[in-house]
PLY file of the C-alpha trace (Angstrom):
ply
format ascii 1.0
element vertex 120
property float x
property float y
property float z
element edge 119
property int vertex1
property int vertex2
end_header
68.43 -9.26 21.51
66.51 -11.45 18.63
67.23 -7.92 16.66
70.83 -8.28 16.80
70.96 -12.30 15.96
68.40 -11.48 13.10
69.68 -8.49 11.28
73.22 -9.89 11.18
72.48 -13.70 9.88
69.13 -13.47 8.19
69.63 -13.55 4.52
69.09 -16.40 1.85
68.71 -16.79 -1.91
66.34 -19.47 -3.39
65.34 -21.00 -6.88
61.92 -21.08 -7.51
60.34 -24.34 -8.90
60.89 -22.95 -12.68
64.60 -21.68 -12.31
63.68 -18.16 -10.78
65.87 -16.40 -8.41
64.71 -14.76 -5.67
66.31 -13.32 -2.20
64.53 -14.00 1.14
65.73 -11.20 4.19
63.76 -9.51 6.51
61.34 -6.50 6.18
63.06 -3.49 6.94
62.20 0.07 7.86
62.45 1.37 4.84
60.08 -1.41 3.42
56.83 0.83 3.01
56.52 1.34 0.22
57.22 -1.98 -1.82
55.35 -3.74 0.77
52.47 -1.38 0.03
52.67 -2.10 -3.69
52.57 -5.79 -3.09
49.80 -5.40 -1.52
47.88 -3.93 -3.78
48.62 -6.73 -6.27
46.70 -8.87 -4.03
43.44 -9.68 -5.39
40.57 -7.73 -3.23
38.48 -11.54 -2.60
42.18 -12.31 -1.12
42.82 -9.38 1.30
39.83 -10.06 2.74
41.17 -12.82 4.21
43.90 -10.83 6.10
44.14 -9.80 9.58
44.99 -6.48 8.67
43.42 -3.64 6.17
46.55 -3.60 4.07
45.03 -1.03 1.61
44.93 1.40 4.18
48.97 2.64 3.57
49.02 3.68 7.30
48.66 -0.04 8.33
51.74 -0.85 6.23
53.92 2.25 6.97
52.86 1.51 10.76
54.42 -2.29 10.47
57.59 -0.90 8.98
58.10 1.56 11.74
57.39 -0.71 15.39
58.88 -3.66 14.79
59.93 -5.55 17.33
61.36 -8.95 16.29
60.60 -10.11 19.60
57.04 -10.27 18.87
56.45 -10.74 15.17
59.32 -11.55 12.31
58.35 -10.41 9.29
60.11 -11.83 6.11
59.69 -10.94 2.39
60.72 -12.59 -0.90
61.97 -10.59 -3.54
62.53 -10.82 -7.72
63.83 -8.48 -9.62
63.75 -5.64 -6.61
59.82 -5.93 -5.72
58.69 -7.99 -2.78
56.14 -11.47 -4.38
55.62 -12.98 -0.73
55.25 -11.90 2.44
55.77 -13.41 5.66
55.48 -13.56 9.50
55.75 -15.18 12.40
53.79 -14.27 15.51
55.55 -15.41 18.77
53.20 -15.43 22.00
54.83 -13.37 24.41
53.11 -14.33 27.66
52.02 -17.39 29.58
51.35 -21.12 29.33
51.73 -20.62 25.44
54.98 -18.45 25.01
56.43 -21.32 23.02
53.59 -21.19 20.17
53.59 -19.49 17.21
51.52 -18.44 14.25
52.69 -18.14 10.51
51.19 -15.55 7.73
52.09 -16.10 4.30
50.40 -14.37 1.42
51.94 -14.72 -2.32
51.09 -12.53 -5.00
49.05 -14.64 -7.62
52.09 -14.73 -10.34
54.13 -16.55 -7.84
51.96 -18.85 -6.56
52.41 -23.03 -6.89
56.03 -21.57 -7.76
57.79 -23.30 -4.22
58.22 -19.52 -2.72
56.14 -19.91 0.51
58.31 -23.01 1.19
61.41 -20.90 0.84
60.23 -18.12 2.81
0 1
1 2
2 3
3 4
4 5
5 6
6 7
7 8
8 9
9 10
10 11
11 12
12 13
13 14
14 15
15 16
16 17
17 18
18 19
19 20
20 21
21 22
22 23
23 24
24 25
25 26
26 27
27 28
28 29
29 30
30 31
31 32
32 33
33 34
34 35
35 36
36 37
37 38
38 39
39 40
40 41
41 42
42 43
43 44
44 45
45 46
46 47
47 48
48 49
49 50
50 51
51 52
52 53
53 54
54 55
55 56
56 57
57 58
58 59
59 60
60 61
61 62
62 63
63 64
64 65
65 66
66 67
67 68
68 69
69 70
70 71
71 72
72 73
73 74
74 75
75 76
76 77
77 78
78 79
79 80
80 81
81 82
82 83
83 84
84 85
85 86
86 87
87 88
88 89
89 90
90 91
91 92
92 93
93 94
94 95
95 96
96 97
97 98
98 99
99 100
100 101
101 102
102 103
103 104
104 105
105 106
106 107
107 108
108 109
109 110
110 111
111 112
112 113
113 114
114 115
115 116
116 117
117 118
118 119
């Protein structure tokens, strides 16, 4: 159901503090393989922050395949047709907690203090 009301409505464009453009939609199947190369802009010190390995392209490719907006809504940002930011929101599917959340945003360093994690 949260498929249907995403895919159809989910879409924005946004100005970045310094005038650039960028377009904010949801990761899509076909994702892989920008996702994977904005990624790997992502200082090493920084990815080791992450939950995930996301050098290891299997991790990626593996997102892109079984998603399930139901669970997890994953979001990028894009410029000039390569994804700068990345990010998600992890719903709690069970229990006392099913209304909680948890938000993952990582920005690649050129776009960073530029206002795109508050668009995304």
């Amino acid at each position: 159901m949260m498929d249907e009301i995403l895919e159809d409505e989910f879409s924005k464009e946004g100005t970045l503090k310094d005038g650039t453009k960028c377009t904010v939609r949801l990761l899509t199947s076909g994702d892989a393989d920008l996702l994977y190369t904005f990624f790997q802009g992502i200082p090493r010190e920084d990815r080791l922050f992450l939950r995930d390995n996301v050098s290891d392209r299997s991790v990626i490719e593996g997102w892109c395949r079984e998603m399930d907006y139901d669970i997890v809504i994953p979001i990028v940002a894009e410029v000039g047709g390569g994804i700068v930011c990345e990010g998600s929101l992890h719903r709690e599917r069970r229990g006392w907690m099913s209304h909680i959340g948890k938000v993952r945003i990582v920005v690649h360093p050129d776009y960073r203090r530029r206002g795109i994690a508050a668009i995304v």
